[in-house]
KEKE-3310 file (N, C-alpha, C; in steps of 0.2 Angstrom, whole numbers, plus 5000, padded with zeros to 4 digits):
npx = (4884:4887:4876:4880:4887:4897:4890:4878:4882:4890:4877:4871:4879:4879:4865:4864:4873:4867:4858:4863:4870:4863:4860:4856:4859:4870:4856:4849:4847:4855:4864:4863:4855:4848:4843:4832:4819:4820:4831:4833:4823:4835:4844:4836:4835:4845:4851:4840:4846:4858:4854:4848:4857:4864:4856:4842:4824:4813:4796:4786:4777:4779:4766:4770:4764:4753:4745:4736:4742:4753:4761:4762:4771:4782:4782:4781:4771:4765:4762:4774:4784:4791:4801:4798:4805:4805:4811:4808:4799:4783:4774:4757:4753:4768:4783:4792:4809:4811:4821:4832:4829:4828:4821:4806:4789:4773:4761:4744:4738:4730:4732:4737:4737:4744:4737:4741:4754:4753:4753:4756:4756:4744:4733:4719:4707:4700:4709:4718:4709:4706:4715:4722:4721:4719:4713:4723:4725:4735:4752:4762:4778:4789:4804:4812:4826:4834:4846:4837:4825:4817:4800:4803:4808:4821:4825:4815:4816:4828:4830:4824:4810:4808:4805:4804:4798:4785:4771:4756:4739:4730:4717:4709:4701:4689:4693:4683:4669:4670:4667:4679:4682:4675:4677:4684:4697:4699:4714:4721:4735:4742:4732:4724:4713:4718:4715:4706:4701:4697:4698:4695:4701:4712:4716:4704:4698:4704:4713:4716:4729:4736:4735:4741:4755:4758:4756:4768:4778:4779:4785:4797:4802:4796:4786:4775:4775:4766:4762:4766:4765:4757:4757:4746:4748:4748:4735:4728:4738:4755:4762:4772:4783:4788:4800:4791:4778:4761:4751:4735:4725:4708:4704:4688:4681:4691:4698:4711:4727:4740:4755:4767:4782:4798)
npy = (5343:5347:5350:5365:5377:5384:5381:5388:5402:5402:5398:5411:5421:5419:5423:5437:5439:5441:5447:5463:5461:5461:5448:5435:5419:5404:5389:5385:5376:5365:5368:5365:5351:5342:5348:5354:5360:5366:5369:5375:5390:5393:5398:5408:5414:5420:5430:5437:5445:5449:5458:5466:5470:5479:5489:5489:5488:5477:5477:5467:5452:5438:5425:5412:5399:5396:5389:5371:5368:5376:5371:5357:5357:5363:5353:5350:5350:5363:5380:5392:5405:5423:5437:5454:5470:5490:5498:5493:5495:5504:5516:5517:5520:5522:5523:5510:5501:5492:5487:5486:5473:5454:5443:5447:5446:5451:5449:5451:5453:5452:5464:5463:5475:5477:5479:5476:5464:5447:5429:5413:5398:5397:5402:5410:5412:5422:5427:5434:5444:5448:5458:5465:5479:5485:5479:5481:5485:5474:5473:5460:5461:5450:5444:5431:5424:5414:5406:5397:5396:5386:5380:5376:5372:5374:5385:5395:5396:5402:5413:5422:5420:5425:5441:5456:5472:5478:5485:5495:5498:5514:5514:5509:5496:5489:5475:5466:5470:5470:5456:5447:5433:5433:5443:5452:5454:5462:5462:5471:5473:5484:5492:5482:5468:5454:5447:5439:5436:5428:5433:5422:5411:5408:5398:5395:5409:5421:5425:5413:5410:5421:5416:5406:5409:5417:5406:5398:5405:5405:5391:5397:5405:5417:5430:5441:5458:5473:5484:5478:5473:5460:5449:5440:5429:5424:5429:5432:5423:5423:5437:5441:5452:5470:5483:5498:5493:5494:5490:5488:5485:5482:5481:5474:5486:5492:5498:5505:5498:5505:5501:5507:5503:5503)
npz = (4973:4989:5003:5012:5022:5013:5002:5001:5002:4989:4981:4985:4982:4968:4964:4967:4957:4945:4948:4952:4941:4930:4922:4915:4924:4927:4929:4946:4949:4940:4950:4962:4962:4969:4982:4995:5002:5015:5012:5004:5007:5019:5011:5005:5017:5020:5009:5010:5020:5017:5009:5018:5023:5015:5016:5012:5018:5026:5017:5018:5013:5003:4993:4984:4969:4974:4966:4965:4951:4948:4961:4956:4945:4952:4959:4971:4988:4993:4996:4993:4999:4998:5000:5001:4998:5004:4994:4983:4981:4972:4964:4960:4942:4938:4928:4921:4921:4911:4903:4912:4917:4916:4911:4912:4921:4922:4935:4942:4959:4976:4989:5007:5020:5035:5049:5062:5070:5064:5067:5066:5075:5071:5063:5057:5043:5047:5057:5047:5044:5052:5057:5047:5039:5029:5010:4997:4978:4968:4958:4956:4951:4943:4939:4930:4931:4928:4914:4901:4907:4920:4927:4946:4962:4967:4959:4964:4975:4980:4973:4979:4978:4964:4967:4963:4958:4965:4966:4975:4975:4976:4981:4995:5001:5012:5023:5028:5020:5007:4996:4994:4989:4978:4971:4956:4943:4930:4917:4906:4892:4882:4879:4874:4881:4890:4899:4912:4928:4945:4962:4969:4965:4972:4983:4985:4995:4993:5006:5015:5007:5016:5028:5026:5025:5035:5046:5040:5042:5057:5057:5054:5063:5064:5059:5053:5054:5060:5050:5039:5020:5015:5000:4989:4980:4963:4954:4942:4928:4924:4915:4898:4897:4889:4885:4880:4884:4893:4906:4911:4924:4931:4947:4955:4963:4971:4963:4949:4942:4934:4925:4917:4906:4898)
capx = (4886:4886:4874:4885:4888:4900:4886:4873:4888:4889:4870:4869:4882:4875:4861:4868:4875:4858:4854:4869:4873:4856:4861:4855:4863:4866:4850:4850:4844:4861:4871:4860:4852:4843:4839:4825:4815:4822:4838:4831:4823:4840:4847:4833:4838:4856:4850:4837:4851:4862:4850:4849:4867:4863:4851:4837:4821:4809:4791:4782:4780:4772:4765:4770:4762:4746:4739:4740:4743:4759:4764:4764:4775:4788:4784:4779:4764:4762:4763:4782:4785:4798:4801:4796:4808:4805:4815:4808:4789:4783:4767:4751:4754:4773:4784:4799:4814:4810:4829:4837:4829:4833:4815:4799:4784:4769:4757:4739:4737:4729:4739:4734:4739:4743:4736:4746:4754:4750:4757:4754:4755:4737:4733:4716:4707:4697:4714:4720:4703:4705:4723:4722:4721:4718:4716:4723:4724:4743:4754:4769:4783:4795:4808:4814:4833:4841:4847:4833:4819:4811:4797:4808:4808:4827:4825:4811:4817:4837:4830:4818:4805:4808:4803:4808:4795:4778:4763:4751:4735:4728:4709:4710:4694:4690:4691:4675:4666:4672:4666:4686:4683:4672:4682:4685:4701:4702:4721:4723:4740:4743:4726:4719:4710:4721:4712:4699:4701:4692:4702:4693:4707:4718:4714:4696:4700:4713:4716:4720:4737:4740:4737:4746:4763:4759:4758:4773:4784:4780:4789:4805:4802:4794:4779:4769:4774:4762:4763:4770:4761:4756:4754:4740:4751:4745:4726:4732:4743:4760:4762:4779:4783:4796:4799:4783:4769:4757:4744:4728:4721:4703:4699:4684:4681:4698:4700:4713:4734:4743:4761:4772:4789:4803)
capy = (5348:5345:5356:5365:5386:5386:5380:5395:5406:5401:5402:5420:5426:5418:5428:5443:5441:5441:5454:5465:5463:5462:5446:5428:5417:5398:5386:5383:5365:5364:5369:5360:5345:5339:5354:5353:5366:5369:5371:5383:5394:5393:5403:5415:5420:5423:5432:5443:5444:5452:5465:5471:5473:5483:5495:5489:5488:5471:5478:5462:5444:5436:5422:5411:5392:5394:5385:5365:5366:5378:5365:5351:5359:5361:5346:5352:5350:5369:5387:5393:5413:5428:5442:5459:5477:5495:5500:5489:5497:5508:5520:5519:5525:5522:5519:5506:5502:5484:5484:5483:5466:5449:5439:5449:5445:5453:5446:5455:5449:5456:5465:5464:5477:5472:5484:5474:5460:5442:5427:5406:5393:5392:5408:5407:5417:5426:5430:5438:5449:5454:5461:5468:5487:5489:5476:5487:5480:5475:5471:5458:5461:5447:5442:5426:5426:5407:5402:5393:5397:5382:5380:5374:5374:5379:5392:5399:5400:5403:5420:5428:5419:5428:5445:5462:5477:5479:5490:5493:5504:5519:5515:5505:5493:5487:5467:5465:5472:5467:5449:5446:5427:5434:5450:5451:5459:5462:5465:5475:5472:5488:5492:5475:5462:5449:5440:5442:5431:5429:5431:5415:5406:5408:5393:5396:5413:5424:5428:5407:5412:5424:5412:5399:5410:5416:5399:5394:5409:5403:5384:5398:5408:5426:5433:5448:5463:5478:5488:5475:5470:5453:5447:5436:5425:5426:5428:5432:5421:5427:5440:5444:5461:5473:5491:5500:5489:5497:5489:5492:5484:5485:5477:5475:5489:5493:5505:5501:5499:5506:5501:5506:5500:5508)
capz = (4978:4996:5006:5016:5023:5006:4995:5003:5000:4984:4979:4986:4977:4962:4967:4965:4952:4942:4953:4952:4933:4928:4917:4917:4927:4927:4934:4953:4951:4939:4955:4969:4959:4976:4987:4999:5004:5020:5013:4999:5012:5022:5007:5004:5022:5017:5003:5013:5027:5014:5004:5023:5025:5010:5017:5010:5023:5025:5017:5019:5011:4992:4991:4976:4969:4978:4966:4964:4945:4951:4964:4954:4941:4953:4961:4979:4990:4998:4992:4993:5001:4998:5005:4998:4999:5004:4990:4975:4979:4966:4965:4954:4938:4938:4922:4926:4916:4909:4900:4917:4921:4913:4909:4919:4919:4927:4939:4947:4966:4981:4995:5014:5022:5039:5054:5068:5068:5062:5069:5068:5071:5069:5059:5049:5039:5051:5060:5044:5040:5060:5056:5039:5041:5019:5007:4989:4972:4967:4954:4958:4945:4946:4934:4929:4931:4926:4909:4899:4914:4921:4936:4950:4970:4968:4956:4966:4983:4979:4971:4983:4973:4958:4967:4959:4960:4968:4965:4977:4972:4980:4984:5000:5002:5021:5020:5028:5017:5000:4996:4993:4986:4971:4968:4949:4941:4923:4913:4898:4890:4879:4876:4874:4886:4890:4904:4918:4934:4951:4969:4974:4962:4978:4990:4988:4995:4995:5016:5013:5007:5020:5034:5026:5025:5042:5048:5037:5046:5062:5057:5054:5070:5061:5060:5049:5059:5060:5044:5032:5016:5011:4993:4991:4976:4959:4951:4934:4924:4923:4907:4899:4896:4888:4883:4878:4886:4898:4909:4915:4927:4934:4952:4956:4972:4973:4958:4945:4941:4929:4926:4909:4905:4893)
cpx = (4883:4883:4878:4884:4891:4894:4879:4878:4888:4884:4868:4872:4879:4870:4860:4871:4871:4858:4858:4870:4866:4857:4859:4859:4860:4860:4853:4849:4852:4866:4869:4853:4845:4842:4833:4825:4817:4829:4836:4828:4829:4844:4844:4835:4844:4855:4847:4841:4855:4861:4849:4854:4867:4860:4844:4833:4815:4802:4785:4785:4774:4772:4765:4766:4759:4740:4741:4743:4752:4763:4766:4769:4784:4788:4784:4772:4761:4764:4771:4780:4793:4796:4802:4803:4805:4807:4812:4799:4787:4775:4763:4754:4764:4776:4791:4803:4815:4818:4832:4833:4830:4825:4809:4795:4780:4763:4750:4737:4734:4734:4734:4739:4739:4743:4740:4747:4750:4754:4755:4758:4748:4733:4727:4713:4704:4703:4718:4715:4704:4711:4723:4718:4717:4717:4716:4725:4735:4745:4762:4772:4788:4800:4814:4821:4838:4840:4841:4828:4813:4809:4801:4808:4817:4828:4820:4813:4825:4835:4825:4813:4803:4806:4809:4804:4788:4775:4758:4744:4733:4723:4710:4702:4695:4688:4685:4670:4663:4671:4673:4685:4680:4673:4685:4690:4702:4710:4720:4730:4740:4734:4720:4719:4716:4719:4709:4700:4697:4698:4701:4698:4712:4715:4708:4694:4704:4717:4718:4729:4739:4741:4740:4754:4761:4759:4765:4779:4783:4786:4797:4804:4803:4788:4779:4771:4768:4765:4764:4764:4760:4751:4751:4743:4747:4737:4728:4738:4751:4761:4770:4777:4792:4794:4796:4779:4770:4751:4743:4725:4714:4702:4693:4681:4685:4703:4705:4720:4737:4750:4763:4781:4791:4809)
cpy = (5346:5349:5359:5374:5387:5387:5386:5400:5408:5404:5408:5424:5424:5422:5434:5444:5444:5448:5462:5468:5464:5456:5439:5425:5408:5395:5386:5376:5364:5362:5364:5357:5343:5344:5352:5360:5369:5372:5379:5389:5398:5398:5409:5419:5423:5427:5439:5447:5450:5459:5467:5475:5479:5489:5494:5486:5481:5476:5474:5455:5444:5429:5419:5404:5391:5389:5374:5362:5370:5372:5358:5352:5360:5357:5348:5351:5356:5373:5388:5401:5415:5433:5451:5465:5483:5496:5498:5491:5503:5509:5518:5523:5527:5519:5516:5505:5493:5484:5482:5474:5461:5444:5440:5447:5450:5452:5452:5450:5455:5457:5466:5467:5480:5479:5482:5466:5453:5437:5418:5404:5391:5399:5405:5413:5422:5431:5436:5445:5451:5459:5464:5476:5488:5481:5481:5482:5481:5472:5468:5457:5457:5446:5435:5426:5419:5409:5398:5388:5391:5383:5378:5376:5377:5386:5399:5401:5405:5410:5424:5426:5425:5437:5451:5469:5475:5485:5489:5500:5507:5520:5507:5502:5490:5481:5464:5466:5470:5457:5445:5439:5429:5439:5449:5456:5457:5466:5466:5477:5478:5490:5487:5469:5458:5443:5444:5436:5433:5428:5425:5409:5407:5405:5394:5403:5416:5426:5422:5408:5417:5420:5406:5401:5413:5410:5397:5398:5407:5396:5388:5404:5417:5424:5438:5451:5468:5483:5484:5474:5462:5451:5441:5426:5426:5424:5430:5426:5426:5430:5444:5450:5464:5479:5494:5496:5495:5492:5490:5485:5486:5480:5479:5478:5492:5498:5500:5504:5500:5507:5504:5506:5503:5506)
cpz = (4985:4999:5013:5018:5017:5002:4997:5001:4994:4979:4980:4981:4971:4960:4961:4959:4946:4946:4950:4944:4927:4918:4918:4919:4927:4932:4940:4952:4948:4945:4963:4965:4966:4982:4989:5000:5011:5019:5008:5001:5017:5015:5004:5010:5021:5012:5004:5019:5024:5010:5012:5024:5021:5010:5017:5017:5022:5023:5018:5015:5005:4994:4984:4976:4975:4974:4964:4958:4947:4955:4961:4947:4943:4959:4971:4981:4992:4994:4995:4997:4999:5001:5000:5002:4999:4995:4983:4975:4974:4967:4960:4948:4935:4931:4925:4919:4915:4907:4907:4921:4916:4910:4913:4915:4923:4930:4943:4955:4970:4986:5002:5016:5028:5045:5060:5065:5068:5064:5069:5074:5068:5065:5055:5046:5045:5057:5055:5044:5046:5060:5052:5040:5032:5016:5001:4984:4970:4962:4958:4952:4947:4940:4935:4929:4927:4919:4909:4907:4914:4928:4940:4958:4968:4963:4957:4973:4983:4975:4972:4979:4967:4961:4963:4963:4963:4967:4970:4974:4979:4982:4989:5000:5009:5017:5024:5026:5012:5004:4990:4989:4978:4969:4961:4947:4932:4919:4907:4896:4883:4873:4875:4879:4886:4895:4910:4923:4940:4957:4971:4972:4968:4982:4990:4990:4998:4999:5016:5014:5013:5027:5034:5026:5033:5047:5045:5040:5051:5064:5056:5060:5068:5060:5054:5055:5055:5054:5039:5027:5016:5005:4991:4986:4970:4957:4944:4932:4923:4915:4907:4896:4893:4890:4878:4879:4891:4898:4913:4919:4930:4939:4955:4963:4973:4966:4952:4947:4935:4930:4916:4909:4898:4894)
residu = (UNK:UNK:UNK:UNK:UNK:UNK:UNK:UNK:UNK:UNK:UNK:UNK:UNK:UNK:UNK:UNK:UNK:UNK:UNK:UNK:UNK:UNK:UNK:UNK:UNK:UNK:UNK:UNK:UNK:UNK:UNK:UNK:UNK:UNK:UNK:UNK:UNK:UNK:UNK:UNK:UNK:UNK:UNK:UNK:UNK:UNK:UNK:UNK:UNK:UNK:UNK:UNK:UNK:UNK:UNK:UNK:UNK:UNK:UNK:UNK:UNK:UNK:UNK:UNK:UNK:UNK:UNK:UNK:UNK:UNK:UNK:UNK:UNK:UNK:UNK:UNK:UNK:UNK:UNK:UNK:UNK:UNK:UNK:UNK:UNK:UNK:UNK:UNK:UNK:UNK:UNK:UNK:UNK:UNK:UNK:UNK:UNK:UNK:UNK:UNK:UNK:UNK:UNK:UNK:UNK:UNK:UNK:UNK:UNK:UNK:UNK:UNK:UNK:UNK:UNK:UNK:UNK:UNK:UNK:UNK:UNK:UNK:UNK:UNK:UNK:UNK:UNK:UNK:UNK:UNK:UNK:UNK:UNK:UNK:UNK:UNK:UNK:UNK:UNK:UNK:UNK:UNK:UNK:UNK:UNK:UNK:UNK:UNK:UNK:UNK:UNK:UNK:UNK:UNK:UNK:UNK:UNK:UNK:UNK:UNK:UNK:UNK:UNK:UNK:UNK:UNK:UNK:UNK:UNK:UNK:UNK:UNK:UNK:UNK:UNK:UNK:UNK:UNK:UNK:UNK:UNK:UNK:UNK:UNK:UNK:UNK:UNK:UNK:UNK:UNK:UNK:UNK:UNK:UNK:UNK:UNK:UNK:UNK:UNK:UNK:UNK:UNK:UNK:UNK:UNK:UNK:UNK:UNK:UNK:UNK:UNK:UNK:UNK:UNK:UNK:UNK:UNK:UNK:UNK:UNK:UNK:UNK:UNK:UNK:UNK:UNK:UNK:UNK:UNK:UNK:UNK:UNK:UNK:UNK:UNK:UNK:UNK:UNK:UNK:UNK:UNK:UNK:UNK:UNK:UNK:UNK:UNK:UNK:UNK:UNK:UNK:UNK:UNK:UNK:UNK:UNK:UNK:UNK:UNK:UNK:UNK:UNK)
# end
């Protein structure tokens, strides 16, 4: 397939259709074997272009494959970004409707919560920590949409990096405060442990990824505006889920998230 306005056209509605139908859809790699990364952002935009056309509001940005075991799976050198919705946010304590999606899983992340804006090209952490209004504890709910779901730059950018829901919690902590690199979250998967992680797992720490996507939107001429969130990429392993889970999260300083699905 020729990279071409047809073949973004194409991938969008693709998209969508996943989206839309709430049913798997064939791979992107299938349909765009050789995609680069500027083309696969080039149809996230068309994708976020068009869920405005829609109504829907930009609430920020996620980092995803922050880490190098990530990256070398789908065969990249740097962490990837999508783009977060008003509408797909959800409160503490919230139950969501697992059957309308297609292969979710659910990920623990920090969210900065961005006091004004943030901007590269040289964006570092001390720019993020001077910007950052909140950091609160979150959960990124993404769901996996191809037929027989592999890691993939085309199947990560071509569907808003997998984004769906977000959780943020309700206990704000000041990021100068909090020793954000050794912040500890433990998940409990219907009542039982399922894994204990450290923030530091993100680039050493986790403001890292915020000034890498703020850097990385300046190479497409956007910024972090004032208000928006940003998601740190994940510090838990991705965990699948259906109807009847519940979990618990504990961060450490930042209270805890409780999501259940039905």
């Amino acid at each position: 397939m020729t990279f071409s306005l047809e073949t973004v056209n194409q991938l969008v509605q693709h998209y969508f259709t996943a989206l839309d139908g709430h049913t798997p859809i064939q791979p992107i790699a299938a349909l765009a074997p050789a995609l680069t990364m500027a083309e696969g952002y080039q149809v996230q935009a068309a994708i976020v272009a068009e869920l405005q056309q829609r109504g829907l509001t930009i609430a920020g940005k996620k980092a995803a494959a922050v880490s190098a075991t990530a990256q070398a799976k789908m065969k990249i050198n740097e962490p990837i970004y999508g783009h977060l919705f008003d509408a797909y946010r959800v409160d503490n304590g919230a139950t969501l409707a697992a059957g309308r999606l297609i292969q979710p899983y659910l990920e623990c992340e920090l969210a900065f919560v961005l006091g004004r804006p943030l901007a590269g090209p040289q964006a570092t952490v001390a720019d993020v920590l001077a910007a950052t209004e909140a950091v609160v504890a979150a959960y990124d709910i993404i769901d996996f949409r191809t037929e027989g779901w592999q890691p993939g730059l085309a199947e990560a950018l071509c569907t808003n990096v997998y984004a769906v829901h977000f959780m943020l919690g309700d206990q704000p902590g000041n990021p100068t405060r909090l020793d954000l690199a050794q912040l500890n979250i433990t998940l409990h998967k219907n009542g039982a442990p399922v894994t204990t992680a450290s923030a530091g797992t993100i680039m050493g720490h986790p403001a890292r990824s915020i000034a890498w996507m703020a850097n990385k939107l300046a190479e497409h001429g956007r910024r972090f505006e004032a208000g928006e969130v940003a998601l740190t990429g994940a510090i838990t392993s991705p965990h699948p889920l259906a109807p009847g889970d519940q979990f618990e999260a504990v961060f450490e300083g930042l209270g805890r998230l409780v999501v259940k699905f039905e």
